[in-house]
Residue, then its C-alpha position, 0 to 999 in steps of 0.5 A: x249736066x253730070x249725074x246729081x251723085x245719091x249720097x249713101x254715107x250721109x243718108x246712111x248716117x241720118x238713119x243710124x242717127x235715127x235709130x240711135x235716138x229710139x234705142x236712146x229712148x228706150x234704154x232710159x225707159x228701163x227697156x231692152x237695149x237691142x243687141x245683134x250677135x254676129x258671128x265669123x267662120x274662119x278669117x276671110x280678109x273681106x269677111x273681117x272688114x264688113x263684121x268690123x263695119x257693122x260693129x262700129x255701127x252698133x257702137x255709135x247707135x247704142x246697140x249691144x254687139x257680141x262677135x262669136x268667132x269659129x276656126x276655119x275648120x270648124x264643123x257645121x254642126x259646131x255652127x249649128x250649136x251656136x246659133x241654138x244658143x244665141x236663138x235662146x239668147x234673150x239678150x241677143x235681137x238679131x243674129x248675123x251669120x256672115x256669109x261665105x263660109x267654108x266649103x264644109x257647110x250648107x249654107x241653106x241649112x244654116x240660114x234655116x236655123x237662125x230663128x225667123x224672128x232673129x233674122x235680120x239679114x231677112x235671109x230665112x225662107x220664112x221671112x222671104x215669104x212672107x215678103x212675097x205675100x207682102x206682109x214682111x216682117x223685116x226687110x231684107x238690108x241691101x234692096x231696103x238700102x236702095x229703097x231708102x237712098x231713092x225715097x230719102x233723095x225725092x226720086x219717086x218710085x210709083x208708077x216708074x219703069x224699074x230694070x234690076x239687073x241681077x236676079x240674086x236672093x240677096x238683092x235682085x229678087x227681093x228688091x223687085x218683091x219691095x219695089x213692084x208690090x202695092x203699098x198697103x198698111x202691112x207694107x207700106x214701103x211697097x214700091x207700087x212700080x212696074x219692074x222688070x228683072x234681067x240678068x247678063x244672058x238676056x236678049x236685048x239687054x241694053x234695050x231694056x235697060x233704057x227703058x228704065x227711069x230707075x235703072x239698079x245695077x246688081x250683076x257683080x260685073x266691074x263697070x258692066x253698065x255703061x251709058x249707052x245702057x241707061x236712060x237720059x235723066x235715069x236714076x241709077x243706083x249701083x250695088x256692086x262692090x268689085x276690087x280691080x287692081x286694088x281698087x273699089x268699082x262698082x257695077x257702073x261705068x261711072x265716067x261715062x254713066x255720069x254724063x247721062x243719068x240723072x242720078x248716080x250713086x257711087x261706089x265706095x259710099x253708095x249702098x254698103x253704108x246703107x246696108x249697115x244701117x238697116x241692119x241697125x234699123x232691122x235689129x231695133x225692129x226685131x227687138x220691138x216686135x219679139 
């Protein structure tokens, strides 16, 4: 039986609704309407696309959005100034600084500048540890994504055997921190499972990886997993986002993963609309606990 795809547009689509039900409510409350400021360095083409996504997003979730757009040449200290004043925006929730930017600036320091309690990309060393230490005040989008597609499609996650392959600070590292910790009231969506991270230079790959009752894929390598690397009845969860010859392909070899999973999902509409959605669901929180 082929794999059972997870649908991440329409989970995607049941959480923006969600949250545009509580910003819904606290707007007629005469309270603060969430707002996220994103801003855009230079005009990288896939750059244009996901900032024009998660725009569209806060529009039909009733956010406020602001674009802030600097020229390619632009100096980090041109960055750095705008991302002090939207810091002491009170209108603004959270602040998206979308990632690359130009070869001119630090990528670390300008992460480092956005306020933590702005920081809903949770890319701020302050909130990555307080992740660690399992008390996190956001989630990072893309492993909260994943976590949410697993959870919201009854595939359980305590007790599982979990292979990350990918060891990224995007999502490698702090889907394992969300997966492997123990749930507590601090942090209730802790996996509680045991997860093991490889990446591409490691002995014995396709081993380890059919161990895996949930098996993500996070290499940023075309079609890398193939079914010999996965478990009969696994769930497979697909993270890569690649372009061959024009087209959009995951991770995973999806034609042949497909015939031995037991769930799959696709590549486009798997984790990129999820992402966007928790960014929508980590702007509402920023907005509530500031």
């Amino acid at each position: 039986m082929p794999a059972l795809k997870i649908d991440g547009q329409a989970i995607a689509a049941s959480i923006q609704a969600e949250v545009a039900a509580v910003v819904a409510e606290r707007v007629q409350a005469g309270r603060r309407q969430p707002g996220l400021a994103a801003v855009l360095v230079g005009d990288n083409p896939a750059s244009e696309v996901y900032v024009r996504n998660k725009r569209k997003a806060c529009e039909t979730a009733g956010l406020a959005s602001w674009l802030h757009r600097l020229p390619a040449t632009a100096s980090q200290q041109d960055l750095l100034d705008l991302i002090g004043t939207l810091n002491g925006d009170p209108l603004v929730s959270g602040i998206l600084v979308q990632l690359p930017l130009p070869k001119q600036m630090d990528e670390g320091a300008v992460i480092r500048a956005v306020s933590p309690l702005k920081d809903v990309d949770c890319f701020h060393p302050e909130n990555v540890g307080l992740l660690a230490a399992g008390h996190p005040r956001f989630l990072p989008c893309t492993p909260l994504g994943v976590h949410q597609m697993l959870v919201r499609s009854g595939i359980s996650i305590a007790g599982k055997q979990i292979v990350v392959i990918g060891r990224s600070n995007i999502v490698g590292k702090p889907l394992a921190l969300i997966l492997m910790q123990k749930p507590t009231k601090a942090f209730p969506e802790a996996g509680d499972a045991t997860v093991t991270v490889v990446h591409r230079g490691t002995r014995d790959l396709p081993s380890i990886c059919r161990q895996a009752d949930i098996l993500v894929a996070a290499v940023g390598v075309p079609r890398f997993v193939t079914a010999e690397m996965v478990k009969p009845g696994a769930a497979v969860i697909d993270v890569g986002i690649n372009s061959v010859d024009g087209k959009l392909v995951g991770d995973v070899d999806e034609a042949s993963v497909a015939a031995v999973a037991g769930w799959l999902s696709p590549v486009p509409k798997g984790v990129g609309p999820m992402t966007i959605a928790m960014l929508l669901h980590n702007t509402l929180r920023a907005t509530m606990i500031s």
